[in-house]
C-alpha positions, -999 to +999 in steps of 0.1 A: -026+267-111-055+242-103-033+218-083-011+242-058-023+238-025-013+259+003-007+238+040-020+264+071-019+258+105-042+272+132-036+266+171-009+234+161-032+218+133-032+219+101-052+225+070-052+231+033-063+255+013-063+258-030-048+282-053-078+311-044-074+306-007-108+281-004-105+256+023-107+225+010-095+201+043-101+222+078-071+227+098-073+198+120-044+174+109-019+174+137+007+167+106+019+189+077-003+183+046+012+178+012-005+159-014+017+131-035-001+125-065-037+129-060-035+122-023-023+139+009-022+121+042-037+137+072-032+129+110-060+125+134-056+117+172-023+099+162-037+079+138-031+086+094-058+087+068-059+102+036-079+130+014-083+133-024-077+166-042-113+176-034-107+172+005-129+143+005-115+119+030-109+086+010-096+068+039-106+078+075-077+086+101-074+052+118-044+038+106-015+032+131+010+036+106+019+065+085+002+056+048+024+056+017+006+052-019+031+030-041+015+035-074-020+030-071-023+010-036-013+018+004-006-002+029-029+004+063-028-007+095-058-011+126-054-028+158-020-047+149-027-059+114-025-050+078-048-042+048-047-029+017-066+006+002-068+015-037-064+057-043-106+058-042-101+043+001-118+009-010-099-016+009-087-042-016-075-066+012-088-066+045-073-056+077-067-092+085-028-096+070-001-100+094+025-082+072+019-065+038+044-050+017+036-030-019+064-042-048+058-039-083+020-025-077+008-053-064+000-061-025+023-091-011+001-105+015+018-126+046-007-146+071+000-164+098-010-203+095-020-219+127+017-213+143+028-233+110+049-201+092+033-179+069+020-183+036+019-154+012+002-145-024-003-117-042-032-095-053-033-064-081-046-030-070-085-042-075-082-068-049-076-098-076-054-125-068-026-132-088-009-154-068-029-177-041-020-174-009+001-207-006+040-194-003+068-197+025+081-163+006+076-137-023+101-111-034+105-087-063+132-079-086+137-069-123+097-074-128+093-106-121+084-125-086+107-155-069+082-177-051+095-203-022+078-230-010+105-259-005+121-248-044+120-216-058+103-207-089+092-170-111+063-158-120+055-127-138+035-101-124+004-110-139+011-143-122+024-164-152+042-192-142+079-187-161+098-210-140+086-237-120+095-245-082+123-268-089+150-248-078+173-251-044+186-214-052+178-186-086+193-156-087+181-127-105+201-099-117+209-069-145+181-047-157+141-051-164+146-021-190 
């Protein structure tokens, strides 16, 4: 089969090879390799990057944090704060963010303001915003985005406005199916 990878290791690193036993990433991850998708992550100097199926590195190993793909975007981080990569290792958001989660396939991003709180918004796994980065708060449930700034209000998650902030409380529950 095309995609079955063996993981080796040599002297505590490791490598992979294909199917016919052609190295495709040396051994030099100090990490087990196994690809999720069309990624694997590898572990340099204890620091994560990532490889495509080809061995091509698509994000170099200097992430402090392990890197998890959540559809088509990973979260990344270099000295103490957070960006955003696409499966192709362009960053989408830059390594400025003070948090960044992944809900829904699209990157919540959280900065600090001037000692002020943070203020979050949204951007899709190009690097688009959908929504600017003006919120106390953004979670994810059932498809759709509660946004808080002073009142709560939804949006969609192409950023559609379906209710407006006018809300002391909105609670969201049974099933986006």
């Amino acid at each position: 089969s095309k995609d079955r990878f063996i993981c080796t290791e040599s002297n505590g690193n490791n490598g992979i090879l294909n199917a016919n036993g052609k190295e495709i990433y040396p051994a030099e991850s100090e990490d087990y390799i196994f690809f999720r998708g069309d990624v694997a992550i590898i572990k340099k100097n204890e620091k994560y990057g990532a490889i495509n199926k080809k061995g091509n590195v698509i994000y170099p190993a200097e992430s402090e944090e392990h890197i998890w793909f959540d559809g088509d975007v990973a979260r990344v981080k270099k000295n103490g704060k957070y960006g955003a990569i696409n499966k192709e290792g362009r960053i989408i958001y830059p390594i400025t963010a003070d948090s960044i989660g992944i809900d829904g396939g699209l990157v919540k991003v959280s900065v600090s303001k001037d000692g002020q709180g943070y203020k979050s918004g949204l951007f899709d796994s190009n690097g688009n915003e959908v929504l600017p980065m003006k919120y106390s708060d953004i979670s994810y449930r059932n498809g759709v985005f509660t946004v808080y700034d002073g009142k709560y209000g939804i949006f969609n998650i192409k950023g559609k406005q379906i209710l407006s902030l006018e809300y002391d409380k909105i609670y969201i529950f049974g099933s986006n199916n």
